[in-house]
PyMOL CGO cylinders between C-alpha atoms (Angstrom):
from pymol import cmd
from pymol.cgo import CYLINDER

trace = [
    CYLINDER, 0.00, 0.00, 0.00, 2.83, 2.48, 0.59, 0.3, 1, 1, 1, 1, 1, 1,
    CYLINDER, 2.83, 2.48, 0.59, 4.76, 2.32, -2.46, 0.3, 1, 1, 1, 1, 1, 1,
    CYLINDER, 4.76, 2.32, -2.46, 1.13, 1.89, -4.79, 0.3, 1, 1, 1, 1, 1, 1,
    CYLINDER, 1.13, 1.89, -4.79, 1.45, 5.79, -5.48, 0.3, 1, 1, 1, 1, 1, 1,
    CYLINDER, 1.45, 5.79, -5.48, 4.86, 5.61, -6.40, 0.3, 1, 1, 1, 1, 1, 1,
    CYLINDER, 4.86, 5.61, -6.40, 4.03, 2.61, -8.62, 0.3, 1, 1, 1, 1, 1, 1,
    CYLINDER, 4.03, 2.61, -8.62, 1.78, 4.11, -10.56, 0.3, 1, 1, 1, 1, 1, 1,
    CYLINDER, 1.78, 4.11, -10.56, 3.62, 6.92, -11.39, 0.3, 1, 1, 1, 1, 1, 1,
    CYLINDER, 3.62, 6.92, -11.39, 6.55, 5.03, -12.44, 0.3, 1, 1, 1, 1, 1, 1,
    CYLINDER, 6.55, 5.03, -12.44, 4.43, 2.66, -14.81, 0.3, 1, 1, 1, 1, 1, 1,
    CYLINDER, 4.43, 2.66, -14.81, 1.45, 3.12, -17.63, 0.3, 1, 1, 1, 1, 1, 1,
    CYLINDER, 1.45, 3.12, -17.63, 0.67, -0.06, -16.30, 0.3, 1, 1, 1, 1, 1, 1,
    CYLINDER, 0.67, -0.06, -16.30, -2.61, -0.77, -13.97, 0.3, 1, 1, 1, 1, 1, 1,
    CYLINDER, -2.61, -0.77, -13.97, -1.40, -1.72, -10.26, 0.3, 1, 1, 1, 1, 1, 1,
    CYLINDER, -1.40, -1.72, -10.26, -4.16, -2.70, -7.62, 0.3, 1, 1, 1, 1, 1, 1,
    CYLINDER, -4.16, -2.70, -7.62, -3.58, -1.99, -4.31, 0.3, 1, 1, 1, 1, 1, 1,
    CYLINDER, -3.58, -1.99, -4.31, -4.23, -4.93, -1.89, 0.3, 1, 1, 1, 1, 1, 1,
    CYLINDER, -4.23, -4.93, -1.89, -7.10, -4.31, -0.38, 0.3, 1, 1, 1, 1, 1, 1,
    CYLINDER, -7.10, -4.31, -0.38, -9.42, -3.54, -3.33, 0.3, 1, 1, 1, 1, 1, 1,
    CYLINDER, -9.42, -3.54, -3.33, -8.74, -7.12, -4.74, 0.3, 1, 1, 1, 1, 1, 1,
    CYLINDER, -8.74, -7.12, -4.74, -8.02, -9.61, -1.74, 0.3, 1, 1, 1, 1, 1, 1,
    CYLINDER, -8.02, -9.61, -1.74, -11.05, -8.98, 0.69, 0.3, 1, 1, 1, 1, 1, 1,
    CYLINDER, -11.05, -8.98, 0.69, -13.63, -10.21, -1.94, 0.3, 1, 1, 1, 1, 1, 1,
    CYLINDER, -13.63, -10.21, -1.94, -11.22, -12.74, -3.26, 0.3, 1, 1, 1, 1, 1, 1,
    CYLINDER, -11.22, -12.74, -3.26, -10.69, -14.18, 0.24, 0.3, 1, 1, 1, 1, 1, 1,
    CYLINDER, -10.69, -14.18, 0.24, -14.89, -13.77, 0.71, 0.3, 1, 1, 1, 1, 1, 1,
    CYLINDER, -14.89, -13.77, 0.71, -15.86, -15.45, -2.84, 0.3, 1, 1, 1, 1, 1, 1,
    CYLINDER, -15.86, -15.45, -2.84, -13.41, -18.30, -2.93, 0.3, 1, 1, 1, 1, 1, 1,
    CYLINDER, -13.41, -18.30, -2.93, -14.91, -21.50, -2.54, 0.3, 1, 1, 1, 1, 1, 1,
    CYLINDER, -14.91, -21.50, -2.54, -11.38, -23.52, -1.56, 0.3, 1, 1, 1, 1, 1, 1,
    CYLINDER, -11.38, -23.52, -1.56, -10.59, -20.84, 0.58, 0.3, 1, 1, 1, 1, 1, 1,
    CYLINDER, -10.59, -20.84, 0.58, -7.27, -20.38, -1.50, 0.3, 1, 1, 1, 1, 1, 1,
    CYLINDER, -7.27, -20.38, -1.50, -6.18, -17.25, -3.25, 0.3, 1, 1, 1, 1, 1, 1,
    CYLINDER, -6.18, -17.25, -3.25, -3.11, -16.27, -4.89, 0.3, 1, 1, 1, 1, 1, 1,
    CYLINDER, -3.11, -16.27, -4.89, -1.44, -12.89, -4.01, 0.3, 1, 1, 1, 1, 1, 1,
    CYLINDER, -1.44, -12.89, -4.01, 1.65, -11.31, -4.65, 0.3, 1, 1, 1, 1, 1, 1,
    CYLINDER, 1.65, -11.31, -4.65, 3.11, -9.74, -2.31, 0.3, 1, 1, 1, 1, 1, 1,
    CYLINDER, 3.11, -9.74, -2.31, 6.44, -8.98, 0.06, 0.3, 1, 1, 1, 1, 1, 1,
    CYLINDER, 6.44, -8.98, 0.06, 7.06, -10.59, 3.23, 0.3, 1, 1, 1, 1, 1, 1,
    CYLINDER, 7.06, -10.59, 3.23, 6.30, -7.89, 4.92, 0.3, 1, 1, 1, 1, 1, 1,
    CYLINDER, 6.30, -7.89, 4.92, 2.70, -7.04, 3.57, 0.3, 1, 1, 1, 1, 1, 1,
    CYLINDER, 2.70, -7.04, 3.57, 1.76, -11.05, 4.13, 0.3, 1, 1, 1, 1, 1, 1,
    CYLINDER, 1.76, -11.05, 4.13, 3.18, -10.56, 7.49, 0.3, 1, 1, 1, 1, 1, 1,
    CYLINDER, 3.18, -10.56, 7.49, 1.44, -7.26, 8.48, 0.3, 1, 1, 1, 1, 1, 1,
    CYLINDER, 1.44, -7.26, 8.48, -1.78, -6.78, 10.44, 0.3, 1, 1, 1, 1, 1, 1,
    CYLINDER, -1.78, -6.78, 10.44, -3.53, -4.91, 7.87, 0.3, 1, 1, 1, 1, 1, 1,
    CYLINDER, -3.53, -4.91, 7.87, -3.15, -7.98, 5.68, 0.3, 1, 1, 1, 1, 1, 1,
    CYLINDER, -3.15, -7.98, 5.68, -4.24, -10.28, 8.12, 0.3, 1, 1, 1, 1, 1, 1,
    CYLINDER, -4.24, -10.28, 8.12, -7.51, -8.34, 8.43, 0.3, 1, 1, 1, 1, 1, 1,
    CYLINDER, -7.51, -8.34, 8.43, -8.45, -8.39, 5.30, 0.3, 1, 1, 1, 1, 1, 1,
    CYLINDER, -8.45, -8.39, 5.30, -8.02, -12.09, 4.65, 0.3, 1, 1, 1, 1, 1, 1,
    CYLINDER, -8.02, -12.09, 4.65, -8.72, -12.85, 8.49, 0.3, 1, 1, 1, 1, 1, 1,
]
cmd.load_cgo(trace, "trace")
């Protein structure tokens, strides 16, 4: 989430940020699997842990 802005500048192409895309995902699945990609530290963070908690 912190370097999404900076991202986006530095590319013409589309960047999600995470929380957009992985709440629903995590909601909808039906194996209760999801693919993300993401650093360590986001998969370790609270913030992500909320949303897929």
């Amino acid at each position: 989430a912190a370097a999404a802005e900076a991202i986006r500048a530095a590319t013409a192409l589309p960047v999600v940020a995470l929380e957009p895309g992985v709440k629903p995902a995590a909601v909808l699945t039906r194996s209760g699997v999801i693919g993300v990609l993401a650093t360590t530290r986001t998969l370790e963070s609270e913030r992500f842990q909320r949303l897929v908690g």
